[in-house]
C-alpha positions as CSV (number, residue, x, y, z in Angstrom):
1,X,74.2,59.7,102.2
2,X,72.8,59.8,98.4
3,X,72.5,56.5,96.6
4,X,72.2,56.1,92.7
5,X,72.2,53.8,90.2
6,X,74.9,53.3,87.9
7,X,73.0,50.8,85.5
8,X,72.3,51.6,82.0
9,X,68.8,50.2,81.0
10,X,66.6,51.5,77.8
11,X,64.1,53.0,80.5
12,X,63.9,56.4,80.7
13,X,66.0,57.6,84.0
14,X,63.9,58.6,86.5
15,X,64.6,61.3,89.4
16,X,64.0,60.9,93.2
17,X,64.9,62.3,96.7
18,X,65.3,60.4,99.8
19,X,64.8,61.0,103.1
20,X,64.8,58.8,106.0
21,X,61.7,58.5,107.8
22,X,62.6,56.8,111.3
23,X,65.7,57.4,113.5
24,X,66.0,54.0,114.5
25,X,68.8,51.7,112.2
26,X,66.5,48.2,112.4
27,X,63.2,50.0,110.6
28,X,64.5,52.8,109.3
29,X,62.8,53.2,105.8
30,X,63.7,55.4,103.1
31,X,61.2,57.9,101.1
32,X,61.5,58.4,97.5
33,X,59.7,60.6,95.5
34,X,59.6,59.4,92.0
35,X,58.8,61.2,88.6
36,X,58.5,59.2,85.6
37,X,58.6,62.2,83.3
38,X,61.0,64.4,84.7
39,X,64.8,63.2,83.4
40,X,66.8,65.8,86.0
41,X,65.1,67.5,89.4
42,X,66.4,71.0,89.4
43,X,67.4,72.1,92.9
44,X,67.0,75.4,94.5
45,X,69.0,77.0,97.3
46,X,69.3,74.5,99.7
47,X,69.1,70.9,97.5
48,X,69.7,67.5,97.9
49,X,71.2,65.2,95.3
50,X,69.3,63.5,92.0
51,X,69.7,60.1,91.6
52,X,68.2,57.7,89.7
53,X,65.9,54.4,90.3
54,X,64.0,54.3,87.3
55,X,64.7,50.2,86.5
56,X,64.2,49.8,90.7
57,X,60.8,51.3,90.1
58,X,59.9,49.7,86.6
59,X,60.6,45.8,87.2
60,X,57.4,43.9,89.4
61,X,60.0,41.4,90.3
62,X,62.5,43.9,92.2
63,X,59.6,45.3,93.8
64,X,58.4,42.3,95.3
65,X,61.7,41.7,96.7
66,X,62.6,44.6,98.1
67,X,58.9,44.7,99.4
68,X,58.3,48.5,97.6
69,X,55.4,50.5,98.7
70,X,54.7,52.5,95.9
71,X,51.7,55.2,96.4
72,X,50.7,58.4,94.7
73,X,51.6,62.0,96.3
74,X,48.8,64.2,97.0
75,X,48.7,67.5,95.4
76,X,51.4,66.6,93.0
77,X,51.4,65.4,89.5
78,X,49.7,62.2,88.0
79,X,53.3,61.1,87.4
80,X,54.6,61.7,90.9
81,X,54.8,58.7,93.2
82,X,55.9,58.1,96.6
83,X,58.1,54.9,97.1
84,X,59.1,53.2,100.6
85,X,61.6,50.1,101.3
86,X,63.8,49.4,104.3
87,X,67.2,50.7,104.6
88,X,68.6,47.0,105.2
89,X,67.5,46.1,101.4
90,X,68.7,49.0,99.9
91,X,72.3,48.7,98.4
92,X,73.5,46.0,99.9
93,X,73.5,43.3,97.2
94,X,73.1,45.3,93.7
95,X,76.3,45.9,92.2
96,X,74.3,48.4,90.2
97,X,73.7,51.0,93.0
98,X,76.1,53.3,94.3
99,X,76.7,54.6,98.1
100,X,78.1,57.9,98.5
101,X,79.4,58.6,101.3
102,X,81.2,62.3,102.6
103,X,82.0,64.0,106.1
104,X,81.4,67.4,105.0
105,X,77.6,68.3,104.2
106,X,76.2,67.8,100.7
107,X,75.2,71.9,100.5
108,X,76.0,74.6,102.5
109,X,74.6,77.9,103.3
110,X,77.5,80.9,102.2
111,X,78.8,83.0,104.9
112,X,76.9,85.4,106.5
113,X,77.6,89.1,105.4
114,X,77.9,91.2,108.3
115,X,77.0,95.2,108.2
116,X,79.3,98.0,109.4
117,X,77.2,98.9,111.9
118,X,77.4,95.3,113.5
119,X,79.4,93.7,115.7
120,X,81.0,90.6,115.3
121,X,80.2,87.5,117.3
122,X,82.2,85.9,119.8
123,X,83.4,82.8,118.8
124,X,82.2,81.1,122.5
125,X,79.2,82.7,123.6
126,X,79.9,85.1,126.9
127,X,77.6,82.8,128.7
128,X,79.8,79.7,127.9
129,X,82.8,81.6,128.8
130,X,81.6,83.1,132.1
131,X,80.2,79.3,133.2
132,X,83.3,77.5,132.4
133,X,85.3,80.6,134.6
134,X,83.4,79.5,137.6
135,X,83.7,75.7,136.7
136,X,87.9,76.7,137.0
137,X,87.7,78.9,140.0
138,X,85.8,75.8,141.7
139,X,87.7,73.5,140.6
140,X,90.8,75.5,142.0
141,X,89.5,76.1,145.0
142,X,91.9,74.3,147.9
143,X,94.6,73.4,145.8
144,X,98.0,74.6,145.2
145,X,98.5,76.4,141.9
146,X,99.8,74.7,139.2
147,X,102.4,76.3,136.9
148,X,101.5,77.8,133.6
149,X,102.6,76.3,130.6
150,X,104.2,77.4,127.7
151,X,103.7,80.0,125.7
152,X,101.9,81.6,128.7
153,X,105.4,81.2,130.8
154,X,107.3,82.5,128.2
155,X,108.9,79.6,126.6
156,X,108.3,78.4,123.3
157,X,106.3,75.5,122.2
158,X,108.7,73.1,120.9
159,X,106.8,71.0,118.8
160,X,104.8,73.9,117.1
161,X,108.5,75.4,116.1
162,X,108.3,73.4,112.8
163,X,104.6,74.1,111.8
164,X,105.6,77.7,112.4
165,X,108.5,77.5,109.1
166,X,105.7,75.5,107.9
167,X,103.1,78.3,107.6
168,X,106.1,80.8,107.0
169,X,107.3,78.5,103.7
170,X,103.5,78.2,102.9
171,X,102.3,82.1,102.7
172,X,105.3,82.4,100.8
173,X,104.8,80.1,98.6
174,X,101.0,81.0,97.6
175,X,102.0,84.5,97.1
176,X,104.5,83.5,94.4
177,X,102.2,81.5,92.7
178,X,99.4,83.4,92.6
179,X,101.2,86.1,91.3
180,X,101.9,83.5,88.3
181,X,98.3,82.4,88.2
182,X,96.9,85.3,87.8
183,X,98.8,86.3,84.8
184,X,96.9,83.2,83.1
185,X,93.5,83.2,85.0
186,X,92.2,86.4,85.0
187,X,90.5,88.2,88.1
188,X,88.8,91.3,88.2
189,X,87.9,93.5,91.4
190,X,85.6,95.9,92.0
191,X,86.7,100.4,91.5
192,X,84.2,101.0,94.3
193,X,83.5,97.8,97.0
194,X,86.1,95.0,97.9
195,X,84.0,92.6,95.8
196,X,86.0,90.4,93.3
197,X,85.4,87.9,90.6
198,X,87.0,85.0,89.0
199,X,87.0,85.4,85.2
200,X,87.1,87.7,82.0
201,X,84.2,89.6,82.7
202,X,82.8,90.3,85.9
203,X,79.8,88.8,87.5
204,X,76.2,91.0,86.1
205,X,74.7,90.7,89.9
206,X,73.4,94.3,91.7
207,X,75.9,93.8,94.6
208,X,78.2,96.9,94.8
209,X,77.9,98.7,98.1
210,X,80.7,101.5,97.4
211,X,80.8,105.1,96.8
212,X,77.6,106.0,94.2
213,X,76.2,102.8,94.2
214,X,72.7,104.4,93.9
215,X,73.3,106.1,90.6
216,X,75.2,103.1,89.4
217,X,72.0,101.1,90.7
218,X,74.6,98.1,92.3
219,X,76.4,97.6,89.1
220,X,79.9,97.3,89.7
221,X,82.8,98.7,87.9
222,X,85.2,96.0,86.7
223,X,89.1,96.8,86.6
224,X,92.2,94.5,87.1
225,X,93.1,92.7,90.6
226,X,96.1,91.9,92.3
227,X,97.3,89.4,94.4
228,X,96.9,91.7,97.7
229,X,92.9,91.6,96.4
230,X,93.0,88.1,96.4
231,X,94.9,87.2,99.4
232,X,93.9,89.6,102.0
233,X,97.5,91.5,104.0
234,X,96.0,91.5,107.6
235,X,99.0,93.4,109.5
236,X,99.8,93.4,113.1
237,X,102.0,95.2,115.6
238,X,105.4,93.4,115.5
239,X,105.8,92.6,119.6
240,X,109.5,92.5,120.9
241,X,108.1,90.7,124.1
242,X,105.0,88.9,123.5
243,X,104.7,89.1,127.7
244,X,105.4,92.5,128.4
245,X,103.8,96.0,128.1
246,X,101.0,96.6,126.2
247,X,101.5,99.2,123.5
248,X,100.5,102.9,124.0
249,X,98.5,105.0,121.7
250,X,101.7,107.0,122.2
251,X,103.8,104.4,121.0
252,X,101.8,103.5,117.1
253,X,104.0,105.2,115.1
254,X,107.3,104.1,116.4
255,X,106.2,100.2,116.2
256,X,106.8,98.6,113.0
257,X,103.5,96.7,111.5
258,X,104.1,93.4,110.1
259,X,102.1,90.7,108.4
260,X,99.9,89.2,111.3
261,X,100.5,85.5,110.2
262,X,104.7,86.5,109.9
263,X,104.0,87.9,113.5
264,X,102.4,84.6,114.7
265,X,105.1,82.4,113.2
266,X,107.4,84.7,114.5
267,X,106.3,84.5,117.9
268,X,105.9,80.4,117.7
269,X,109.9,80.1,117.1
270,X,110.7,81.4,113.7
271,X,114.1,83.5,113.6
272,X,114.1,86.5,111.4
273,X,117.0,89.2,111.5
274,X,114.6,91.4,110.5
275,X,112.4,91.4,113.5
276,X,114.1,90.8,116.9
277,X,112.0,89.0,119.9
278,X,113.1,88.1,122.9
279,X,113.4,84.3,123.4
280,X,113.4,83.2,127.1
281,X,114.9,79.8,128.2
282,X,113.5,80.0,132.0
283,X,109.8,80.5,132.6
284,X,108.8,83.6,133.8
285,X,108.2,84.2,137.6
286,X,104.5,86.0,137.7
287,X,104.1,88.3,140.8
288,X,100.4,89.5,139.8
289,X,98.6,88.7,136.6
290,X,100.0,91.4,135.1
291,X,103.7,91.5,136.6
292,X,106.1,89.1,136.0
293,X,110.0,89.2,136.4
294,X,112.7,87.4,133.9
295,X,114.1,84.2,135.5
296,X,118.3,84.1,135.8
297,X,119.4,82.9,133.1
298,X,123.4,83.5,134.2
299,X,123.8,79.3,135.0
300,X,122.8,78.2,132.0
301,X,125.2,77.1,129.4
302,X,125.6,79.1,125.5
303,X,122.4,78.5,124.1
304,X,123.2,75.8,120.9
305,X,121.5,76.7,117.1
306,X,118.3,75.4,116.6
307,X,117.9,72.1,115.2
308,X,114.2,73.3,114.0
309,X,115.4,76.4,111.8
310,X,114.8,75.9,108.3
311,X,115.7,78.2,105.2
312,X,113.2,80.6,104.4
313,X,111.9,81.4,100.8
314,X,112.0,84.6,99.1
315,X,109.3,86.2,97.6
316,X,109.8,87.5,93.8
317,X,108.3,90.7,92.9
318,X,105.8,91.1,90.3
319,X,107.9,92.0,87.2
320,X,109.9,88.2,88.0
321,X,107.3,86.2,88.1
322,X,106.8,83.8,85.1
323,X,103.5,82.8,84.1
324,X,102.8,79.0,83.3
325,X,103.7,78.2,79.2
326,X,101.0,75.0,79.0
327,X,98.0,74.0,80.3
328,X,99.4,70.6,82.2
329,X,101.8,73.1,83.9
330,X,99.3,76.0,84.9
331,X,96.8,72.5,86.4
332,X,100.1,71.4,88.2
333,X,100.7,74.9,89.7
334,X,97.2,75.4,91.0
335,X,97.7,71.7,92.9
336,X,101.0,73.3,94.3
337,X,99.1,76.4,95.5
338,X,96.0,74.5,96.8
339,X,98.3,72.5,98.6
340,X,100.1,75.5,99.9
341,X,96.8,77.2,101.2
342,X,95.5,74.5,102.8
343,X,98.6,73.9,104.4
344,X,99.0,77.8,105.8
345,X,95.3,77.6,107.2
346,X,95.6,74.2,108.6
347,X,99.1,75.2,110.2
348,X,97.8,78.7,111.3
349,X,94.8,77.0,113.6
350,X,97.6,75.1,114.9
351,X,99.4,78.0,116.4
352,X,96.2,79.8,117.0
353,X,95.2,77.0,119.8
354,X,98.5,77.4,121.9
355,X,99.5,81.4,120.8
356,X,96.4,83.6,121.7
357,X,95.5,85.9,118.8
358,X,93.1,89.1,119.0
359,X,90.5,91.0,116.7
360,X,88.6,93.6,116.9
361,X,84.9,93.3,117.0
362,X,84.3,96.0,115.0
363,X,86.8,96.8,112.6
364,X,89.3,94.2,111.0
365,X,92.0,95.3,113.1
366,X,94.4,92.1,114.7
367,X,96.7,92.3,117.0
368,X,98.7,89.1,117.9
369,X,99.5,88.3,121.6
370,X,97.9,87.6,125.0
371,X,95.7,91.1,125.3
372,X,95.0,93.9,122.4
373,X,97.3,96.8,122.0
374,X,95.8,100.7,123.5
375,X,96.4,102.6,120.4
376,X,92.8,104.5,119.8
377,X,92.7,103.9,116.1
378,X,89.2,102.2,115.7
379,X,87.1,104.1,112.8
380,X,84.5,101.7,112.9
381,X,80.6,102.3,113.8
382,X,80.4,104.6,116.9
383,X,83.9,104.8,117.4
384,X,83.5,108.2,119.2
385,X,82.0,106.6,122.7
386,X,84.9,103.9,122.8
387,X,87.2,106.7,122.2
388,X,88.4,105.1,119.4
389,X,89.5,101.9,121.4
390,X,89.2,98.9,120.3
391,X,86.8,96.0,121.3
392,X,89.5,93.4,121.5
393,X,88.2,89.7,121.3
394,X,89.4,86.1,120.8
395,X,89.9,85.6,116.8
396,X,88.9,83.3,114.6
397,X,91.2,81.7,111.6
398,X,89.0,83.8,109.0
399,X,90.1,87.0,111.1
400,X,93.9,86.2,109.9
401,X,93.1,84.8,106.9
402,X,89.9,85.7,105.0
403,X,89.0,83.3,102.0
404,X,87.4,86.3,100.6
405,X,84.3,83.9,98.7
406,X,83.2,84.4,95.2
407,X,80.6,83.3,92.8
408,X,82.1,80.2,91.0
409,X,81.8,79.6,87.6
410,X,80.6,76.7,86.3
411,X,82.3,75.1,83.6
412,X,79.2,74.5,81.4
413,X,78.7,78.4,81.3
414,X,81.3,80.6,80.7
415,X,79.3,83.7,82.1
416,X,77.0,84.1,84.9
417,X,73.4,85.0,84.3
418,X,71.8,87.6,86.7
419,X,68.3,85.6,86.9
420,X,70.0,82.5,87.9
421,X,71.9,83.6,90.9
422,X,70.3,81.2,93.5
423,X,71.3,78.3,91.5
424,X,74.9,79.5,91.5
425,X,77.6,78.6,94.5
426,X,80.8,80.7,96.1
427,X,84.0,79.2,96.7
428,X,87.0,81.3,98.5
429,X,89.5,83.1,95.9
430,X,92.5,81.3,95.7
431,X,90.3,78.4,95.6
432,X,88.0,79.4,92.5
433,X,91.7,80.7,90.7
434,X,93.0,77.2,91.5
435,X,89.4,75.4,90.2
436,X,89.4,77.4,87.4
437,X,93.6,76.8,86.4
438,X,93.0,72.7,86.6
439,X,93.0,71.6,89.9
440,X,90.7,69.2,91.2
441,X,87.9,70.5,93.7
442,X,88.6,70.3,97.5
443,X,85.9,68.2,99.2
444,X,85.7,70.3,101.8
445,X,84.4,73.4,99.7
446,X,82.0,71.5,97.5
447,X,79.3,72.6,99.8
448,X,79.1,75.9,99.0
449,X,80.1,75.4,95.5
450,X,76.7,73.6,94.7
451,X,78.3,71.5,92.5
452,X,75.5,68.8,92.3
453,X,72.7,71.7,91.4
454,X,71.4,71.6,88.4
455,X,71.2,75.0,86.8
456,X,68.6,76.0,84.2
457,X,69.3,77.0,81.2
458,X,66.8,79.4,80.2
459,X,64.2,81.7,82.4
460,X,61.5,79.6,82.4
461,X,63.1,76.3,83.8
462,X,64.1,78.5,86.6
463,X,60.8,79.7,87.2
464,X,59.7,75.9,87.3
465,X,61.9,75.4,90.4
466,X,60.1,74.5,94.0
């Protein structure tokens, strides 16, 4: 919670930070550190919020009601004071304060980058998962088994059946439009990394890790992007029965690869002509845990169309797509394609609770359905004593879809400046393309957009910074 003051008064504004001293509610106070010179508090890395409370701090009368304890700081500037009043004063009954208020965290560290040569983390520690195994097994223990429910019988999910033409509507959607975006908002990728950037020129930071990157001394080498650069194409082995044999390395060539997300949507009840699954309307009768045998199917009536199936879109290649004429229609477009990635990642954690998913843990490679596929294709780091099988494990929603994160641009400054990257923030791709075509900011990536950090605007401002 920040707090500021939304009065104008001829006193020069003055900048604090607050933190709350006690845990308790009843005499829980509130520190502020106060600077009658300063007019802004720049913020490194991790910052909190400038607000002001310069009239608060200059009027006796306000002090004595709110019963302000105002003392120097040691070490600090003559100018630097250190004010305390109880939380229970504190804007409750001045219309001139303000109470911010958010469920997401003010800042936010970016994502951690993880080396070749590193293996990914589960996303439940083995410890958790072994503990809750023998929480089941004694739980278990003396009772008759229950049967297993869908999609693990074989049977579809029916409510999930319309959040999977959701998703499927969605990624086609955002494809379409970024390709029209980008034809207005420029992006620019990387000759030598996967590294990408949002804007004319490319960002001036020593980050390439590519081929040559030594003699090029980081610098990267800026060419156009496209929308596969952008929005990531993780593919997956297209499964004709999500419950039955897992595929050979013999078999990886004669298996068509689709996109994983189409594969998941498939799977969750979406019809495609194009890729044939087999849809069961008995649950399966499991022998062993990994032998089951089809139910008879012979009494049951003609199976009736679906009332879930919905028309799918088409997606228009590159040389069809029409780019946005005005600005109020390229700021409508990126609302239509925030809306549409919010909704294919909100609708893809959906399915991926109820329809188990796979990644490897070393390279990027996904494979959608109860257990990994055995085709020894892994090139990642010491691939040679796995044989070049994979190390299959539970995936995350960033494994199917990666937000691919990138410096954002602030709109006071045009171009990035290399000595100013810790005041800068990242935001996904399609997010930054959306910011920077007139759409409003999502609230839940303002974190790591550091939106509320001041940024310097010369060299020696920034070498002022605590």
């Amino acid at each position: 919670m920040s707090c500021s003051s939304s009065s104008s008064s001829s006193l020069s504004p003055s900048s604090f930070s607050l933190l709350p001293s006690s845990a308790s509610t009843a005499k829980a106070t509130f520190v502020f550190f106060y600077s009658s010179s300063s007019s802004k508090r720049f913020s490194g890395i991790r910052a909190s919020r400038s607000a002001y409370l310069g009239s608060l701090l200059s009027h006796k009368r306000i002090k004595q009601q709110l019963n302000l304890d105002v003392a120097p700081v040691k070490g600090a500037r003559k100018d630097c004071q250190r004010a305390r009043l109880p939380t229970q004063c504190f804007c409750q009954d001045h219309p001139s304060s303000v109470i911010d208020k958010s469920s997401y965290p003010q800042n936010a560290d970016f994502p951690r980058y993880y080396s070749k040569r590193e293996k990914k983390p589960f996303p439940i520690p083995i410890l958790e998962l072994r503990r809750a195994a023998r929480e089941r097994q004694k739980k278990a223990r003396g009772k008759p088994r229950r049967p297993m429910p869908p999609p693990k019988n074989g049977m579809l999910v029916r409510s999930l059946i319309p959040v999977a033409y959701e998703v499927m509507n969605a990624r086609i959607l955002l494809i379409n439009n970024l390709k029209r975006l980008m034809k207005v908002v420029p992006v620019r990728a990387c000759k030598y990394c996967n590294e990408i950037h949002v804007g004319q020129t490319g960002h001036p930071f020593k980050s390439c890790r590519g081929l040559h990157a030594d003699k090029r001394r980081g610098l990267h080498e800026w060419t156009n992007a496209t929308v596969e650069d952008v929005f990531l194409p993780i593919e997956a082995y297209h499964l004709f029965d999500r419950l039955g044999k897992r595929i050979s390395h013999e078999e990886r060539f004669s298996i068509p690869r689709v996109p994983a997300i189409v594969e998941l949507c498939v799977q969750a009840g979406v019809d495609l002509p194009d890729l044939p699954t087999k849809r069961r309307r008995k649950p399966v009768i499991r022998i062993r845990k990994s032998e089951i045998i089809d139910a008879d199917e012979d009494d049951l009536p003609d199976p009736k169309p679906d009332k879930f199936n919905k028309p799918i879109l088409d997606e228009i290649p590159d040389s069809d797509a029409i780019p946005p004429s005005s600005a109020e229609e390229t700021a409508s477009l990126s609302e239509e394609t925030l809306e549409a990635w919010d909704t294919l990642r909100q609708g893809t954690g959906r399915l991926m609770r109820k329809y188990a998913v796979r990644v490897c843990g070393y390279c990027p490679e996904v494979h959608v359905g109860p257990s990994g596929h055995k085709a020894q294709n892994c090139g990642a780091f010491k691939h040679q004593q796995r044989n070049g099988q994979h190390g299959w494990q539970a995936a995350v929603l960033d494994d199917l879809i990666p937000p691919r994160f990138v410096w954002h641009v602030p709109a006071t400054e045009p171009e990035l400046q290399r000595e100013l990257r810790n005041f800068y923030g990242q935001a996904p791709a399609v997010v930054e393309l959306c910011v920077q075509g007139g759409a409003r900011v999502p609230e839940q990536y303002k974190p790591t957009m550091r939106l509320d950090v001041g940024i310097p605007t010369n060299l020696r401002e920034a070498e002022m910074v605590v």
